[in-house]
C-alpha positions as CSV (number, residue, x, y, z in Angstrom):
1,X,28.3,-17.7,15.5
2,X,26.7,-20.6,14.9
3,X,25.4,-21.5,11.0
4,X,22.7,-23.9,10.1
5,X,22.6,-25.3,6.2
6,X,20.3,-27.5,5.2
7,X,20.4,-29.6,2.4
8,X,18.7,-32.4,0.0
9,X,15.9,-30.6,-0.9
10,X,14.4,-31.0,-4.9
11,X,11.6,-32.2,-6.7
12,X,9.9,-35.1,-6.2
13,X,6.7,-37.2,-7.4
14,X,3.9,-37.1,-5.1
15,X,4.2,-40.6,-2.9
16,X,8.0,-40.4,-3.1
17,X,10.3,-39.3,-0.2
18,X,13.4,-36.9,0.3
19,X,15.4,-36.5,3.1
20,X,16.2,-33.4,4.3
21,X,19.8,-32.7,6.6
22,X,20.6,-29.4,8.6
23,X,24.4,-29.3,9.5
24,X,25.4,-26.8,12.4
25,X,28.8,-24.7,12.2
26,X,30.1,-22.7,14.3
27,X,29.5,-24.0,17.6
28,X,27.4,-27.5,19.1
29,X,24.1,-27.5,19.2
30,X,24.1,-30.3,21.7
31,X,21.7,-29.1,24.4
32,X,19.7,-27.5,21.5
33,X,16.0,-28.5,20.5
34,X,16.4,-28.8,16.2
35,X,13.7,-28.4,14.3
36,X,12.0,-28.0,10.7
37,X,9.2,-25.2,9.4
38,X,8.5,-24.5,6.1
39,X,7.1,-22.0,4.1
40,X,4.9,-21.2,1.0
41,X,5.7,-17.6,-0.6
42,X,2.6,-15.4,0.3
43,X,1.8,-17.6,3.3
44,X,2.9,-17.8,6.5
45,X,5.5,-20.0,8.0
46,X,4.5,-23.3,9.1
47,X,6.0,-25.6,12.1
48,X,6.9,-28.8,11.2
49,X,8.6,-30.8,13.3
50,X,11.1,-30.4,16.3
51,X,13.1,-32.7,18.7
52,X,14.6,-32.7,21.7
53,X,18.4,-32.0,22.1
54,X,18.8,-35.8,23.5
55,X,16.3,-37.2,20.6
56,X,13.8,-38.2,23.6
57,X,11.3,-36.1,22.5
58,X,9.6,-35.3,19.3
59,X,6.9,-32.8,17.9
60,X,5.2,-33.0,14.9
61,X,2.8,-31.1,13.1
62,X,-0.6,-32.7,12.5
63,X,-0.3,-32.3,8.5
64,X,3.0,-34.5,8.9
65,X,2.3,-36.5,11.5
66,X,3.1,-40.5,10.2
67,X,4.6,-39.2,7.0
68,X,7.4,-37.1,8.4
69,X,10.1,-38.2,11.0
70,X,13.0,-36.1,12.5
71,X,15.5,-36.9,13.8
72,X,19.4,-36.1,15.2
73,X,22.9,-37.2,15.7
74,X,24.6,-34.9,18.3
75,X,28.1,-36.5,16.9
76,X,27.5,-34.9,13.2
77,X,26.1,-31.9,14.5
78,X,23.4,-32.6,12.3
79,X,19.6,-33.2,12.3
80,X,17.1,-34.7,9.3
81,X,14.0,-34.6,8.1
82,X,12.8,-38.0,6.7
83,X,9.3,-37.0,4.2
84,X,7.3,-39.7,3.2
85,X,4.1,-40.1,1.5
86,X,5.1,-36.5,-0.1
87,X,1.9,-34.6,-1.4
88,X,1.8,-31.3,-3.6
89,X,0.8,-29.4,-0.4
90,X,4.1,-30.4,0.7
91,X,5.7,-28.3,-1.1
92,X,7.7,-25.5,0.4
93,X,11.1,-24.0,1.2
94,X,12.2,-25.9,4.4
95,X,13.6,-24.2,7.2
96,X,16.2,-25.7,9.9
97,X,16.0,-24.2,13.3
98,X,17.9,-24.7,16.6
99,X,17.3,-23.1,20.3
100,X,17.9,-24.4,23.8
101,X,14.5,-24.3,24.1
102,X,11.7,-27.1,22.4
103,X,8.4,-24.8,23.7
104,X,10.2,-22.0,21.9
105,X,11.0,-23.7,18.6
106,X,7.6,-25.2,18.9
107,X,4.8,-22.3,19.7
108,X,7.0,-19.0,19.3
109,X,8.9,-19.1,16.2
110,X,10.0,-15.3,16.2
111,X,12.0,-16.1,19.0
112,X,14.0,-18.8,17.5
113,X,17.9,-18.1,17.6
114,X,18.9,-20.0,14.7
115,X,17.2,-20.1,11.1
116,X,19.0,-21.5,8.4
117,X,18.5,-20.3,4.5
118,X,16.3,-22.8,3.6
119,X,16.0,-25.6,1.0
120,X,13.6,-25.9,-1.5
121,X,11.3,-28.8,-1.5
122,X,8.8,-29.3,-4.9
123,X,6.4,-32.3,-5.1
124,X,4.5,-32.8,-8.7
125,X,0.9,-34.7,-8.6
């Protein structure tokens, strides 16, 4: 069964960065699309960015788009989440996904196979 666990989430002045990791156990998610969403309690979860299982491809949201880059190294098993430019609204618990399919993780998150827990991701004005 695979696990995802992300990781490097915390709390961060608005304008400053953080990047985020999502480590995969349990099997390769080679030929997997990665991505991020996030989440504000009492709101519903957001898509954030997603890439291709070869790194060719990449999807952001238009909220992050030129602050946010994600990214993957298939060796590592691993995918990031570079946040720049971080703003208040950023803030969120960050989700790692994974599925063979990039539409999926992209427009129907309920039929994602892999969610990780979470990291937590604070930025003070």
């Amino acid at each position: 069964q695979v696990q995802l666990v992300e990781s490097g989430g915390g709390l961060v002045q608005a304008g400053g960065s953080l990047r985020l990791s999502c480590a995969a156990s349990g099997g390769t998610l080679k030929y997997y699309a990665m991505g991020w969403f996030r989440q504000v309690p009492g709101k519903e979860r957001e898509f954030v960015a997603v890439v291709r299982w070869d790194g060719a491809s990449t999807d952001y949201a238009d909220s992050v788009k030129g602050r946010f880059a994600i990214s993957r190294d298939n060796a590592k098993n691993t995918a990031y989440l570079q946040m720049n430019s971080l703003q208040p609204e950023d803030t969120a618990v960050y989700y790692c996904v994974a599925d063979q399919s990039l539409v999926i993780v992209r427009s129907f998150p309920g039929a994602i196979n892999y969610w990780g827990k979470g990291t937590l991701v604070t930025v003070s004005s």
